[in-house]
C-alpha positions in Angstrom: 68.7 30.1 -83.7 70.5 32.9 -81.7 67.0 35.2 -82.8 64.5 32.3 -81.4 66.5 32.4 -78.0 66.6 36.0 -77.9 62.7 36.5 -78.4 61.7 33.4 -76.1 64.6 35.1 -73.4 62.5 38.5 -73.9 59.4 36.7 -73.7 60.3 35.2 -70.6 61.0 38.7 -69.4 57.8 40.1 -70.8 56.1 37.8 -68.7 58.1 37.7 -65.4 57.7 41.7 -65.2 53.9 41.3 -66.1 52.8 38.9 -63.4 55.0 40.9 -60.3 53.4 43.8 -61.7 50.3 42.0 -61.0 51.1 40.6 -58.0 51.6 43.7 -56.5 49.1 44.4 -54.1 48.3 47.0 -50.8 45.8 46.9 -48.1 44.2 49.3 -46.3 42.4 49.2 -43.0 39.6 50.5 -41.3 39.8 50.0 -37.6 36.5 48.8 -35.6 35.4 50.4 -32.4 32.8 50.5 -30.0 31.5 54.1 -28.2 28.6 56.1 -26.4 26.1 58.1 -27.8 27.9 61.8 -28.2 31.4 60.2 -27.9 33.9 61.2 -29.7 35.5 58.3 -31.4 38.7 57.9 -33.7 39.5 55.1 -35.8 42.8 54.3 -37.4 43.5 54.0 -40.8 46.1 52.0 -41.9 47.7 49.9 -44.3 50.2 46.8 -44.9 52.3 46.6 -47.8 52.7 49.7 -48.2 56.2 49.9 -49.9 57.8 52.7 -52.4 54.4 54.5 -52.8 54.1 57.2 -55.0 50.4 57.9 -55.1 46.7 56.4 -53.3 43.1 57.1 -53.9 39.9 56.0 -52.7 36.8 56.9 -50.8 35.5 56.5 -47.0 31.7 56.3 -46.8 29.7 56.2 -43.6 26.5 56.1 -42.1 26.0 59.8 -41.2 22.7 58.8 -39.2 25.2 57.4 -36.7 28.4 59.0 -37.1 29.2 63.2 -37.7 32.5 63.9 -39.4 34.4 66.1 -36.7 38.1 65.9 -37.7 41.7 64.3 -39.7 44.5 63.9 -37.4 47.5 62.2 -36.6 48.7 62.3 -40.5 51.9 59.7 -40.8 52.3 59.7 -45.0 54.8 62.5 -46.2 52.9 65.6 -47.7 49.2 64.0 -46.2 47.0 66.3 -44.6 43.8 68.0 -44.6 44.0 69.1 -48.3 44.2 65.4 -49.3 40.6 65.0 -48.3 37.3 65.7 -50.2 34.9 67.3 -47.1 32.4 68.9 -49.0 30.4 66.0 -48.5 31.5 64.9 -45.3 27.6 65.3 -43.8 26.5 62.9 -46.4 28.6 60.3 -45.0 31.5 60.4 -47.9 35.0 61.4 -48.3 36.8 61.1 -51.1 41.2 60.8 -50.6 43.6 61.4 -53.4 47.3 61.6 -51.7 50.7 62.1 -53.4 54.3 62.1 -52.4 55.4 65.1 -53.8 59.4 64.4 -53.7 58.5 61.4 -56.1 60.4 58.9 -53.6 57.7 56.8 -52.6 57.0 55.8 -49.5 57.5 53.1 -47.2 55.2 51.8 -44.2 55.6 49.5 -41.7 52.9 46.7 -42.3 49.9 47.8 -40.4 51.0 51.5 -39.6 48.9 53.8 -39.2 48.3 56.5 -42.2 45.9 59.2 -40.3 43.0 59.2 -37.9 39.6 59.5 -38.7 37.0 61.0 -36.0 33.5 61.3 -35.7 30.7 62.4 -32.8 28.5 59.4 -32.4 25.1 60.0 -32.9 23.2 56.7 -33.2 21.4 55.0 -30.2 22.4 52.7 -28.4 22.4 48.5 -30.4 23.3 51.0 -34.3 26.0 50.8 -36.5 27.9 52.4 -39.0 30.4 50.8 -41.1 33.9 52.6 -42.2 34.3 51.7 -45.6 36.3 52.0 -48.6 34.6 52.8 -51.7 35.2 53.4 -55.6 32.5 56.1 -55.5 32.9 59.1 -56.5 37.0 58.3 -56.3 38.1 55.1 -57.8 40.6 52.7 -56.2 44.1 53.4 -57.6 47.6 53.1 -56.1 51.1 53.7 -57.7 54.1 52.5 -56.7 58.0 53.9 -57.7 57.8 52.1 -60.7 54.8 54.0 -61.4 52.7 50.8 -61.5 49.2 50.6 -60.8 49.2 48.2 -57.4 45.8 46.1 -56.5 43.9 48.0 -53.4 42.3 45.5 -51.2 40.7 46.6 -48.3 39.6 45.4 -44.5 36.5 47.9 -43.9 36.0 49.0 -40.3 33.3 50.5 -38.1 31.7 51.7 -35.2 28.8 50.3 -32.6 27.1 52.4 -30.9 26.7 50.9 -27.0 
């Protein structure tokens, strides 16, 4: 009897720790703006959730016939910067992101903070659009958290129109 309530107690366990492993979740988020032809426009990436991270990847893709890659900035993640990014193929409209916290702490974010900036040189005319999105192509989606397990990515894409 003490064996059956030992396994079902374990069970119960099993279970618990598989569905808040599951449960666990991030978002990031693509901020929307509106800008001139040859502005220079930033957008905001951020994300809610963010709690005890360990690692993040994804890609940004854009429509390079209306926005030009110009520069990163404003990096707010521990051990993010430049060198995090994929910009050999930032003229196609693609940047893949692969960022880790090097002390193996994880990190923690307000929800909604921002994690860096994002700018681009407007080139489209006036009425055109390019969304800011996030993409499993070339890099997958894939976030870790202290426990190192895999948390879900959803994502709010952003944009720009061109006025």
């Amino acid at each position: 009897m003490n064996n059956k309530r030992l396994a079902l107690t374990g069970l119960s366990l099993f279970f618990a720790c598989l569905l808040q492993a599951q449960s666990m979740a991030i978002t990031l988020k693509a901020e929307k703006a509106s800008a001139k032809t040859g502005e220079t426009v930033c957008l905001t990436i951020s994300a809610a959730q963010f709690s005890k991270m360990l690692s993040t990847q994804y890609t940004l893709r854009w429509d390079p016939k209306v926005l030009e890659f110009k520069e990163l900035k404003n990096f707010k993640l521990p051990f993010l910067n430049k060198e995090n990014f994929g910009l050999q193929n930032v003229k196609g409209g693609v940047m893949p992101i692969v960022w880790i916290e090097n002390n193996l702490k994880g990190a923690t974010l307000a929800d909604n903070a921002m994690m860096y900036e994002v700018c681009f040189v407007v080139k489209g005319k006036a009425g055109s659009k390019s969304d800011l999105s996030f993409s499993q192509n070339p890099t997958p989606f894939e976030a870790i958290n202290l426990n190192e397990k895999a948390a879900k990515i959803t994502v709010v894409n952003g944009g720009v129109t061109v006025k």
